[in-house]
N, C-alpha and C positions, 0 to 999 in steps of 0.2 A: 554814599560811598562810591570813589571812581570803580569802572571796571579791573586796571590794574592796581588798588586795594583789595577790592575782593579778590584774583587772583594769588597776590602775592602772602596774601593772610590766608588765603585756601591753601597753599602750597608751605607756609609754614606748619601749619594745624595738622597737615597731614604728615611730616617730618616731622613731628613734634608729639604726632600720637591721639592727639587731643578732638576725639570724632565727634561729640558732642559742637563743638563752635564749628568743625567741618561743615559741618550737617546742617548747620544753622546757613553757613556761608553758602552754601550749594543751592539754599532755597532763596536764599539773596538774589543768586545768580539765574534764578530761573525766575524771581519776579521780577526781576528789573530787563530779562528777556535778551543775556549777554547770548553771544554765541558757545553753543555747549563743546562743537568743534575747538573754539578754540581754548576751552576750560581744562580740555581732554590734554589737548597736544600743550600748553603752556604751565598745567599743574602737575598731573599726573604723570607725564611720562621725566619731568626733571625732576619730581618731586620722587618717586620711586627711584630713580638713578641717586639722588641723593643719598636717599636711607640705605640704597648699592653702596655706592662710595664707604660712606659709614662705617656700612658693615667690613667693607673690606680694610679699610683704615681699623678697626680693632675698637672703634667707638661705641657703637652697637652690636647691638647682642638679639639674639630669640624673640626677648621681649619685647623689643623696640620693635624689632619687623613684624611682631605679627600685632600691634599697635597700631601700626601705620597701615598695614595689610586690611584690618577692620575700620581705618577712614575710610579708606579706597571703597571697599562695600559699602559702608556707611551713605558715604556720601554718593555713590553710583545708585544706591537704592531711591535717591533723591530726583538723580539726573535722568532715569535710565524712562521712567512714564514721560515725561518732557521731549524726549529724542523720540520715542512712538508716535509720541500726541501730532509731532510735527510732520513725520515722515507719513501719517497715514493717505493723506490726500497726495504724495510722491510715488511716481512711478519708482518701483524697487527695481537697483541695479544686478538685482541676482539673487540666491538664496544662499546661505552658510549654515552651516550644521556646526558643531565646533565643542571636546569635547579636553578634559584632561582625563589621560588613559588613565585604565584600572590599577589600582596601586599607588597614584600618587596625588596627592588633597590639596595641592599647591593648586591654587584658579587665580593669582593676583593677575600673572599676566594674561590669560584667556581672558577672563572679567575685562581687562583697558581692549585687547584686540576686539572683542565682542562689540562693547561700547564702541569704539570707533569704528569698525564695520557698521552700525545700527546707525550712526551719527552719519554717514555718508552713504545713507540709501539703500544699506542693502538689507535682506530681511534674512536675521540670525534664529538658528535653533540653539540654544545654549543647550547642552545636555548635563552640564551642571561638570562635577570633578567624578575619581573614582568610579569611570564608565566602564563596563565589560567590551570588549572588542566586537562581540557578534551583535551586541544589542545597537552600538554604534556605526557600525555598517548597516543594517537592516533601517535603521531610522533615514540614513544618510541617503540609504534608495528609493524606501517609501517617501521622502520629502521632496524627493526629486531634485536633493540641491545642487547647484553649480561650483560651489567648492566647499573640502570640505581640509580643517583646523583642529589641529592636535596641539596639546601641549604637553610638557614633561619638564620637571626641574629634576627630578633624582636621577641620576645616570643610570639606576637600576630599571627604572620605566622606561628610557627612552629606546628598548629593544621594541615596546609594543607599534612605537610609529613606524619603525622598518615592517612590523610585520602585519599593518593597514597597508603600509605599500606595496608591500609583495601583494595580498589580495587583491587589493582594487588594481594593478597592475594586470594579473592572473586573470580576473574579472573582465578588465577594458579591452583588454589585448585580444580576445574571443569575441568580444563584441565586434570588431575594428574602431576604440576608442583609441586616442593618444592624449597621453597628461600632456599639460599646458607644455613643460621643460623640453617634451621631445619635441615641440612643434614650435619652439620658440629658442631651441640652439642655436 
């Protein structure tokens, strides 16, 4: 099977729900030794804007996305020891902590940021979904990382990344730290 076979049957199966041939596909792609870069960026990210599209066209429903949602796992549970295996003998371009706030169970999109964070060198802490804010700050410092990734999909959560901001702002600003943004206007 060419490379763009397996891609483009990996990006249906995931659109389509169907994690079992996913999963199958994904171990394809890691014996035959494709690049997982580019499995990320040509399956995943079109492949979830599709089941977007969908949902917002009225075609899809709940089920379908968290269908799809459980390829995405599915099959990263595949890719995710492959992208390690490789990067161990790479110099890592930094550390990420990376975390969805307390309240909200939504990890599709952290899960793809992770992975391609992980896939391009850099060494991630996933702290999974459903994180408390102080335990996710206090990890973010003992790990010593260099950036640190939030997510939120319900508008009701996304008050908790305003208020890692205000902290680590509060925090850096006594230090004499500056976020990348002030040093980069």
């Amino acid at each position: 099977m060419s490379t763009q076979e397996i891609l483009a049957r990996m990006e249906k199966a995931m659109v389509e729900g169907n994690k079992e041939e996913a999963e199958a596909l994904a171990k394809e792609a890691t014996k035959q030794r494709l690049d997982l870069n580019e499995v990320i960026d040509k399956v995943y990210v079109p492949g979830i804007q599709k089941v977007g599209d969908l949902w917002e066209k009225g075609e899809y429903f709940l089920p379908e996305l968290i269908t799809s949602a459980e390829c995405v796992k599915g099959t990263m549970s595949v890719l995710q020891p492959e992208i390690e295996k490789s990067l161990i003998s790479a110099k890592s371009k930094g550390k990420a902590v990376i975390r969805t706030v307390k309240g909200d169970i939504h990890d599709i999109g952290k899960n793809l940021v992770a992975s391609m964070l992980a896939a391009n060198g850099f060494q991630v802490v996933d702290l999974g979904a459903d994180v408390k804010l102080e335990e996710f700050i206090e990890i973010a410092e003992a790990e010593n990382t260099d950036f640190i990734c939030l997510s939120a999909l319900l508008t009701t959560t996304k008050l908790a990344q305003k208020k890692v901001i205000e902290i680590l702002r509060k925090k850096t600003s006594e230090a004499g730290v500056k976020f990348w943004w002030e040093v980069h206007r």
